[in-house]
Structure formats: C-alpha cells, structure tokens
C-alpha positions as CSV (number, residue, x, y, z in Angstrom):
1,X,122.2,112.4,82.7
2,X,121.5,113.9,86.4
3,X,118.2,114.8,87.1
4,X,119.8,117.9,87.8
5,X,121.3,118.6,84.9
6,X,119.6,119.7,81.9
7,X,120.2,119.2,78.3
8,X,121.4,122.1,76.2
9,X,118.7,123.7,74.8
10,X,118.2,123.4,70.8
11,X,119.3,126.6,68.9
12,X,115.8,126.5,67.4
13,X,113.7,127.0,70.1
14,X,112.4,130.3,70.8
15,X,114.0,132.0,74.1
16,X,110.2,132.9,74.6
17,X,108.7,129.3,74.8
18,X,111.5,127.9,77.2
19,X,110.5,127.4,81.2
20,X,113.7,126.2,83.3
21,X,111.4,123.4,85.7
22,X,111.0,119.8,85.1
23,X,107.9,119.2,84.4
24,X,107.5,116.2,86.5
25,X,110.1,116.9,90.0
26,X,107.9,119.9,89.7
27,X,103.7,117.9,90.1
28,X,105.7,115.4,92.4
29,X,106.6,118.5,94.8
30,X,103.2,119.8,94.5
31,X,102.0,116.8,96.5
32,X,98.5,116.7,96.5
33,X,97.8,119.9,94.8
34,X,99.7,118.1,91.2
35,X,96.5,118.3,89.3
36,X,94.9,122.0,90.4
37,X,98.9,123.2,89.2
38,X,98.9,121.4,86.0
39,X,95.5,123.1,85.3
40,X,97.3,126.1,86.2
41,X,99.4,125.6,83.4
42,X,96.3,126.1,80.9
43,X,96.3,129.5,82.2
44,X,100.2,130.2,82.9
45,X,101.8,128.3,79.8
46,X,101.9,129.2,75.9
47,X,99.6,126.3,74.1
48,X,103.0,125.1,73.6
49,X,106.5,125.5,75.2
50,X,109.9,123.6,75.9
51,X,111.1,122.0,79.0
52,X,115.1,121.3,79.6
53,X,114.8,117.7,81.2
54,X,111.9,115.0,82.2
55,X,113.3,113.7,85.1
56,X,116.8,111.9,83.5
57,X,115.0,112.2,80.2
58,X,116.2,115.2,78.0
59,X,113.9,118.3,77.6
60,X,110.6,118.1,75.2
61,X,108.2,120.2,74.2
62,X,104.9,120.0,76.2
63,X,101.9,120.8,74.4
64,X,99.3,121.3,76.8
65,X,95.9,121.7,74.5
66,X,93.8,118.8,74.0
67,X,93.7,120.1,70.3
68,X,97.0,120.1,69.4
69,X,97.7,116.5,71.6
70,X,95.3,114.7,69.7
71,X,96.8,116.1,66.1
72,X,99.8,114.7,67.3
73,X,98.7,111.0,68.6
74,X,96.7,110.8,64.9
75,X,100.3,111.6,62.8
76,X,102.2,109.3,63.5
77,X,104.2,109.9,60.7
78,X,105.5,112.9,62.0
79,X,105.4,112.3,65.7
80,X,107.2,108.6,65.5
81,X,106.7,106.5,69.1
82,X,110.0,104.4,67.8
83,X,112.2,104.1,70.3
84,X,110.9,106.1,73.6
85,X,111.3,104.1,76.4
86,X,114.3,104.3,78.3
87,X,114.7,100.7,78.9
88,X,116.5,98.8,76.2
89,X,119.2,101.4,76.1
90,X,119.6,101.7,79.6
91,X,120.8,98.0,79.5
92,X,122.9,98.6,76.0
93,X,120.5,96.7,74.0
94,X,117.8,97.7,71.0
95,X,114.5,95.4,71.1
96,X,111.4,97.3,71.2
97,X,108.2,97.8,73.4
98,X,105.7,96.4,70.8
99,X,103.1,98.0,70.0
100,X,103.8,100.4,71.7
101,X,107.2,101.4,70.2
102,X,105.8,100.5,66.8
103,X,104.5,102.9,64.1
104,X,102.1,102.0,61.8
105,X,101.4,99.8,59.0
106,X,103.3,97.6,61.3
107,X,102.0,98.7,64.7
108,X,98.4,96.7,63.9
109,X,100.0,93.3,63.5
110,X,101.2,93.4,67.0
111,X,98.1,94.9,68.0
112,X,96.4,92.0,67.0
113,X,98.1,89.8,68.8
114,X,96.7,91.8,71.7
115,X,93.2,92.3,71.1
116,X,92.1,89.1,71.9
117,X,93.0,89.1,75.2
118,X,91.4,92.2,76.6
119,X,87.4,91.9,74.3
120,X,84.7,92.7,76.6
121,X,83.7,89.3,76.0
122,X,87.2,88.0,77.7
123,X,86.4,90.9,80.9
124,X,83.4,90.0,81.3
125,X,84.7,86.4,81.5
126,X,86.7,87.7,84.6
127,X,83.8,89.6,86.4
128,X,83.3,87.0,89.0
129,X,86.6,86.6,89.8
130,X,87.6,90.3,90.2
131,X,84.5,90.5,92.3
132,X,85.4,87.8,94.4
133,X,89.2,88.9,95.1
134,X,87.9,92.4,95.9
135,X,85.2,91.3,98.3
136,X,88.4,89.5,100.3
137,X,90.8,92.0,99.9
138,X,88.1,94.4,101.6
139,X,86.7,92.3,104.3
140,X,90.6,91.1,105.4
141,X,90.6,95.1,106.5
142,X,86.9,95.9,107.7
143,X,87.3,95.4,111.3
144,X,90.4,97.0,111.3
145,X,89.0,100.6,110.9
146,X,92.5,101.5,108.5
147,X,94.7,100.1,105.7
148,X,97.6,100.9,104.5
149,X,95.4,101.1,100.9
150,X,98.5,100.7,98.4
151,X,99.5,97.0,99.8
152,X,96.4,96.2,101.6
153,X,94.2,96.6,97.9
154,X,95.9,99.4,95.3
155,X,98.5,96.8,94.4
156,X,96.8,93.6,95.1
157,X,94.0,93.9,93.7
158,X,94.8,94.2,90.0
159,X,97.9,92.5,90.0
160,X,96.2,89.2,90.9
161,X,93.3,89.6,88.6
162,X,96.2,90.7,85.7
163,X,98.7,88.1,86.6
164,X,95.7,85.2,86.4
165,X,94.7,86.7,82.9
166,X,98.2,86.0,81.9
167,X,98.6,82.7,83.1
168,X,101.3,84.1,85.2
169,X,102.8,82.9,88.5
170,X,100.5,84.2,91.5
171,X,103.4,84.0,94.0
172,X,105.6,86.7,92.2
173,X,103.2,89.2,92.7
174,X,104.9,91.6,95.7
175,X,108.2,91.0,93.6
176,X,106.6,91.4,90.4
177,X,104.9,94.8,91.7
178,X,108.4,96.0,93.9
179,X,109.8,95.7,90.4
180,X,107.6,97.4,88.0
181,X,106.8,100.1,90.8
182,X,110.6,101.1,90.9
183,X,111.3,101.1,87.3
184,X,108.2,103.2,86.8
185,X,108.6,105.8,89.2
186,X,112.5,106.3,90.4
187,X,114.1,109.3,89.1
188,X,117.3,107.8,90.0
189,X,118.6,106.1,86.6
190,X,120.9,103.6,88.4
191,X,117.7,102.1,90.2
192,X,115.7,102.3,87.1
193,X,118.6,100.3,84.8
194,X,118.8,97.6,87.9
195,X,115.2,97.0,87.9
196,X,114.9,96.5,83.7
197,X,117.8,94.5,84.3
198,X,115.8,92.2,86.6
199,X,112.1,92.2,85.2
200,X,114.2,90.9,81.4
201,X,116.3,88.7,83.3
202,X,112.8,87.7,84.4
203,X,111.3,87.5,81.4
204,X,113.9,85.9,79.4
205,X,114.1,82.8,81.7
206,X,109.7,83.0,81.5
207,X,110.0,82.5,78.2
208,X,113.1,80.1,78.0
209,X,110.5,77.8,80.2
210,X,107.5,77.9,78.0
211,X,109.7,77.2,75.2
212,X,110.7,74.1,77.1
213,X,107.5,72.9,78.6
214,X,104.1,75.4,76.7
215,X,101.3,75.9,79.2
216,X,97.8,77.9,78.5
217,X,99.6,81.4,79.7
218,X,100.2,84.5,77.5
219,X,103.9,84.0,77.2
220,X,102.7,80.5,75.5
221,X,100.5,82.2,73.4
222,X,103.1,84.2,71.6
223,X,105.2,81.8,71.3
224,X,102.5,80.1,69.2
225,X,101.9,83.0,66.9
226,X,103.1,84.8,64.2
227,X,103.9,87.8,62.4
228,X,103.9,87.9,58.7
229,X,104.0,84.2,58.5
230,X,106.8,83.6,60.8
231,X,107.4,82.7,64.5
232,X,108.6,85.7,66.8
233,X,112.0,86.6,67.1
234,X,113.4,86.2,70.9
235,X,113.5,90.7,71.2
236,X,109.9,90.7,70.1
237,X,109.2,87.9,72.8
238,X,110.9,90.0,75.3
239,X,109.7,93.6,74.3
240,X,106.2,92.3,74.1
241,X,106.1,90.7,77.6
242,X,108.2,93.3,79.3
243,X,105.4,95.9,77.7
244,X,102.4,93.5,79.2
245,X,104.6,93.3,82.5
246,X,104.5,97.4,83.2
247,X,101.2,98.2,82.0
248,X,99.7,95.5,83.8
249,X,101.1,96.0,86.9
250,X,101.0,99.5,87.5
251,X,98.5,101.6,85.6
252,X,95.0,100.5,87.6
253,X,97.4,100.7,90.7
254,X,98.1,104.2,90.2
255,X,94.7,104.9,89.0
256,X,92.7,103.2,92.0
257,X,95.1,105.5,94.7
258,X,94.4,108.5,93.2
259,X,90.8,107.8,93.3
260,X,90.1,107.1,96.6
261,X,92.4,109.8,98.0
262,X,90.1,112.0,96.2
263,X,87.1,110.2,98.1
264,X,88.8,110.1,101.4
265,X,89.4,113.9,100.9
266,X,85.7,114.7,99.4
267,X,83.3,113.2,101.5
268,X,80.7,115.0,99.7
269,X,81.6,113.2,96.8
270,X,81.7,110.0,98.7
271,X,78.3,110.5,100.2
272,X,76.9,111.0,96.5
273,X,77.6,108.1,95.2
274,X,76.8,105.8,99.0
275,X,73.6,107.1,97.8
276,X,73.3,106.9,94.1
277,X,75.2,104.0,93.0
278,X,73.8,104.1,89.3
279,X,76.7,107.1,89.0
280,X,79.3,104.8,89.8
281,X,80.1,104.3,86.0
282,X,80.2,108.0,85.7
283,X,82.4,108.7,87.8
284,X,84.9,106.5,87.2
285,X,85.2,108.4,83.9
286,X,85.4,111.6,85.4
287,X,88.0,110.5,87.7
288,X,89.9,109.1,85.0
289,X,89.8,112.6,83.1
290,X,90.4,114.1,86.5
291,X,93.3,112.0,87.7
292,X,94.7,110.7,84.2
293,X,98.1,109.4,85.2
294,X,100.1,108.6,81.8
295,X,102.8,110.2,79.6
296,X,104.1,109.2,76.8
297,X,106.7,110.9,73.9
298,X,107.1,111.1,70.6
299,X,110.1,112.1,68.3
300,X,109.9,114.3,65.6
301,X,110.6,113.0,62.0
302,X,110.3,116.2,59.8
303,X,110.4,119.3,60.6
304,X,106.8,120.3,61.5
305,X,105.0,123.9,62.7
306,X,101.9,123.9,65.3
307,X,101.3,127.1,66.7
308,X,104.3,129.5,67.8
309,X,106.3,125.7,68.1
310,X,108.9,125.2,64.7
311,X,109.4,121.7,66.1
312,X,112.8,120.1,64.0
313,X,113.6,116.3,63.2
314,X,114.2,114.7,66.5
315,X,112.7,117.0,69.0
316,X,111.1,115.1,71.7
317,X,107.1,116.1,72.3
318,X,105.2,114.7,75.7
319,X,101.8,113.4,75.4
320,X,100.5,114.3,78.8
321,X,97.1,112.8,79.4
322,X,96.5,115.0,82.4
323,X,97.2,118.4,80.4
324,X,94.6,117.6,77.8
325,X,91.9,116.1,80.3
326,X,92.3,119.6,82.1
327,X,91.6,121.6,78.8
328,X,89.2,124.2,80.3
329,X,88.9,125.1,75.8
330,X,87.4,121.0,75.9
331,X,86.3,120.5,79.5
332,X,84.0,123.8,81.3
333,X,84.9,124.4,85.0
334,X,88.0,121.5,84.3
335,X,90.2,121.8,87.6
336,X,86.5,120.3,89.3
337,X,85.7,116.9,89.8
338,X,81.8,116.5,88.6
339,X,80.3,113.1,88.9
340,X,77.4,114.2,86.6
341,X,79.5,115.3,83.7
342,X,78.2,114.6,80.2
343,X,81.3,112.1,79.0
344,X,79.5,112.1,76.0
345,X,79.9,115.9,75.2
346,X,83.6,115.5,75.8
347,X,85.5,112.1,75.4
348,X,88.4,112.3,77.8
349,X,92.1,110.8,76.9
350,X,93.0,109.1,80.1
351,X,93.4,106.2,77.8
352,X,95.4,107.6,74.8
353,X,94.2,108.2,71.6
354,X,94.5,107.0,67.9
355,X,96.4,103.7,67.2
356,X,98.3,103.5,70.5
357,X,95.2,104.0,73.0
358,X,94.8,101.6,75.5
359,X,94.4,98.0,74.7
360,X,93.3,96.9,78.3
361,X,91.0,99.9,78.7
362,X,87.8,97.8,78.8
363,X,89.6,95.0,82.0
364,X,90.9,98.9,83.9
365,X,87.3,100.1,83.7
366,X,85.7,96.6,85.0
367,X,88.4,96.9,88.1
368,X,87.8,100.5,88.9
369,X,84.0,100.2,89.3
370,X,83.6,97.1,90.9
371,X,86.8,98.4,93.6
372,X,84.3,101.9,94.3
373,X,81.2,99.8,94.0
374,X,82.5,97.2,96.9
375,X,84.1,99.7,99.0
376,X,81.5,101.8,99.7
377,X,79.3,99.2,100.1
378,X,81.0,97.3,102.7
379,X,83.5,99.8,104.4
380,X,82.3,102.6,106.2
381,X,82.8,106.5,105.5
382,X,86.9,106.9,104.8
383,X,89.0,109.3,105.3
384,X,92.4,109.7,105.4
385,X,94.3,108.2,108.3
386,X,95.2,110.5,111.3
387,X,99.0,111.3,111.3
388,X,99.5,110.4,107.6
389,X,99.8,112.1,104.4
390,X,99.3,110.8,101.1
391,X,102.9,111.1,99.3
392,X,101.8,111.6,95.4
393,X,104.2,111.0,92.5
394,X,104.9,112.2,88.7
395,X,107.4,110.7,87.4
396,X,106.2,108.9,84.2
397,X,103.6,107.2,85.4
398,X,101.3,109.3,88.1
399,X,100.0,107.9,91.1
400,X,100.2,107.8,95.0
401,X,103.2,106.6,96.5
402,X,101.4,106.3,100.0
403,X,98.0,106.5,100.9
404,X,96.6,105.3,104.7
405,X,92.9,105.5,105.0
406,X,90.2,104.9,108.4
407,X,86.7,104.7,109.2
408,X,84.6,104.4,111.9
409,X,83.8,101.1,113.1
410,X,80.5,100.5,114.6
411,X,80.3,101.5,118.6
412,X,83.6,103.0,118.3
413,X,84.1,106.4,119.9
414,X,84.3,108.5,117.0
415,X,81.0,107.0,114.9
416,X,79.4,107.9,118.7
417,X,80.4,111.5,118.7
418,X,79.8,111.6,115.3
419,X,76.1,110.4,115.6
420,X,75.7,112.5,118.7
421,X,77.0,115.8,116.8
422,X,74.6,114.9,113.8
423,X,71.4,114.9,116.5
424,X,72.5,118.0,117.7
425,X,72.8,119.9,114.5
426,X,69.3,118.5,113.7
C-alpha cells in the first residue's frame, strides 16, 4: 500500500471515532515538538479512536490511556501479537519474530531461551567494558568542541557493547546498523522489503556457519538448545536472530538521541544533574517515560468492547508507549520532563508490559546511565550545533534521525565571553 493511501475504513467503526492523519507522518512532521503533540492528543482524542493507515501499515485503533493499554498487553488472548511485523510477508515468507510474535503458553519457552543472556548478573558482567568503550567514544570527540552524536556515539556505542554480547562480528557494525536503521524507520516499503531481504540473507548464511564450525556466540547457543525436547527448526533460527538483530541495534540508539537532544536543549536540566549526579538513575527513567520510542500492534481475535470502541476479530490496535507514558490520568503535569519524579508512584511503560516487556531492559538501562554519567563528566556544557537542527523520526521505532551537538572548549572565544557575561551579571 502507498503511504498515501489509506485502507477502507471497517463498516463497524463509528464515523465519530475516525481521524483522517497517520499517526506517525503526523509526530515525524512535528519535528521536535512530536512528544508535547502526542500529549496533546490526551486532550484532543476520544480515550480511543481509529486511524486509516500507519505509515504502509493499514489503519488501527489507537488507544491512548495508559488504562486501557495495559488491559490490552495483559489479554493476550484477545489482543493476539501473531503475526505483526511486516517482515516475513514483505519477502513472501511466514516464520515468526519469536517471542515476540508468540502468544502464550508458548511465548515463555522462547522467552527462556532469552533470559539468560540479559540477568543483571550477565550486565553487570559487561559494566567495565561499556564503561571503557564509552570513555573512548567520548574522548575521540573532546577536543573537537562538536560531534555528529548519531555516528560519533548514538550508534556506536550500543551496537559494539550488543554485538560483543552476542558473539557477533565487530566489523559489521556501520553495515549492521545502516541495515537495521533503514528497515526500522523508512516509510518507503520497497526500501524496507530490500533491507529484510539483506539482514535474513545475513542471517541465514550466520547461521549456515555456526552450523558448520559452533563458536561461543548467540547464534551457537540456539543452535544448541531446544524447545519441547527438540532442536530448532531453521525459521525459528532465523526469526529469533533477526528479532535479537533489530532490538539490539536500534532501540538504545534511538533512546540515547532523544535524550541528549533534550539536554542540549534544557540546559537547566543539564546543569542539575553536572551537579547532583546521584539523580542520574532518576532521570534516565523519566526520560524513558518522557521520550518512550516503541510501538507495537496487536490483532483482535474476538470481538471485544472497551470504552465507546466495539473492536471486531481482526482489527488491528497500536500499543504506543509514548501515549500511555504521557497519561496526564497516571502521570500529573505529564508533557514536563521532572528529574525528581517519584517512579515509584507511577511505573512508566517505555519498556512494554506483561509477557512481551522488554527482555534487555536491565543491559538499556546500564548503557543509558553510564552514556549521561560520562558525558557530563568529561564533555563540557552541550548544546545543539550552530546551523543544525535535530531531524526527529516516528515511524515505528522513534528516535532522532540527526542530531549535531558543541561545547565550549577551554580558552575558546565563546567559554571567554561566556565567563565574562557570567561576572558581569554577578
């Protein structure tokens, strides 16, 4: 389908609950004012209405309360994740993202193949090591006073620590990332198809190797285990590696550019946490409620009624994390970024919820703090570059597309001026 085309609307839905926009062309055109609209939307929206297309996806319903989200992610017996990802049909084929395309009972024995690799135990195993490639991403750009902060550290950085969790080449990293950044966030579905085509070509020749020759890498691993007693069949290989592949390589991208556009853009907010470094934990979480980044949908099994919404056997729903972390009936004042938020009065769903929430959310929290922790303690006061603007981006997976940062280096012009007009105001 053209992203300009939208899908006939369903007899069944209500004239009333229909808004002609996609959802997602619409945040990407906000720009940097994506997240203060959605919020909007609290306001502006029905608790639940219907959109005619996602980008080349067909229309969905959009439930924006926090409430009615979370019903949804616990029921998966109604809301079914089976089959939701684009992918495998785009290339005319049928294996599955597991877990994630997976509904329970039989969702939790992929899970467990999982688990192990993401415990606390295993992060904190990698501490060192994501400390260390941070300290060098940041000091290769010190002196410079500006980085081009999506390939100078935003992709880098979690790619690397990702890729040596899973035993993966090193060297495929800018191909690995030019890949799963493209198939993520193109609306174009010819470019999307090509890409899927590559990462399972990919993939498929990955696994063909370790079959050949095992080595201690994820890929390996599976090919060692089992479900119900028997080896895995070569689409489970290939759904579960190409489902490892996108998470892995995007999400704490997209995560780490939104937050430190919001820095560059808040020096306030900066300045707070130079000085109290203890909220550093803190505000990763409200930055991840603030700036949550993922979307996910669900079909409809049986017909089903949640608010004014009669939603029918195979409707599509979208589960957008953003929408329910900017719940102003869950979150108080929730369009404003607050460092000293109580978390604990509100859990936030950046990372999903129920049986499908994030397995690598403990490794994405370990890379976000120790990224704001080492920045601001070895880079000076950012801001965004002069003669650049940050290009944002909504489709499926949120995140900056562009994002150029500078500082002041010491003796330079600027941090004189700025010292002198500081003395002066005193």
């Amino acid at each position: 389908m053209n992203v300009d085309q939208a899908a006939p609307v369903p007899d069944h839905i209500p004239e009333h609950l229909i808004r002609d926009f996609d959802l997602w062309a619409e945040l990407t055109a906000q720009g940097e004012n994506a997240y203060a609209w959605a919020a909007e939307l609290h306001q502006s929206m029905p608790p639940i209405f219907w959109v005619p297309r996602l980008g080349f996806l067909p229309g969905a319903w959009i439930p924006r309360r926090s409430e009615d989200l979370r019903r949804i992610l616990q029921d998966p017996e109604t809301f079914s994740s089976v089959g939701l990802t684009p992918y495998p049909m785009l290339l005319g084929e049928s294996w599955r993202l597991a877990p994630l395309e997976v509904d329970p009972p039989d969702h939790a024995k992929y899970r467990a193949l999982l688990n192990p690799l993401f415990t606390p135990k295993k992060v904190d195993a990698l501490e060192q090591d994501i400390r260390g490639l941070a300290t060098q991403l940041i000091e290769a750009v010190t002196d410079k006073g500006r980085c081009d902060f999506n390939e100078d550290f935003a992709k880098p950085f979690p790619t690397l620590i990702f890729l040596k969790l899973m035993g993966w080449p090193l060297e495929e990293r800018p191909l690995f990332q030019h890949w799963t950044q493209t198939l993520i966030k193109s609306f174009d579905m010819q470019v999307v198809t090509e890409n899927a085509r590559a990462i399972t070509g990919w993939i498929r020749a990955y696994i063909a190797e370790r079959r050949k020759d095992p080595g201690d890498d994820f890929t390996s691993y599976l090919l060692a285990s089992q479900i119900d007693g028997r080896p895995l069949t070569d689409d489970e290989m290939l759904g579960i590696n190409f489902l490892i592949f996108i998470g892995g390589l995007d999400t704490v991208t997209s995560s780490i550019g939104l937050f430190f556009r919001h820095l560059a853009r808040n020096p306030e907010q900066q300045a707070q946490l130079r000085a109290n470094p203890e909220l550093i934990p803190d505000a990763v979480e409200e930055l991840l409620r603030s700036y949550s980044i993922v979307n996910m949908r669900r079909t409809v099994t049986r017909d089903v009624q949640i608010g004014e919404a009669t939603m029918k056997a195979g409707d599509i729903v979208l589960i957008s994390t953003e929408l329910a972390n900017l719940d102003p009936e869950v979150f108080d004042d929730a369009g404003t970024v607050d460092f000293q938020r109580s978390a604990g009065n509100a859990p936030h769903m950046a990372f999903s919820y129920g049986v499908h929430r994030c397995v690598g959310s403990h490794l994405a929290r370990r890379e976000l703090r120790i990224a704001l922790e080492l920045w601001l303690k070895l880079i000076p006061p950012f801001r965004i570059a002069a003669g650049t603007e940050p290009l944002f981006n909504a489709f499926g997976v949120f995140g900056m597309d562009d994002l150029h940062l500078e500082w002041d280096l010491p003796g330079s012009n600027a941090s004189i001026n700025t010292n002198q007009a500081t003395e002066a105001s005193a």
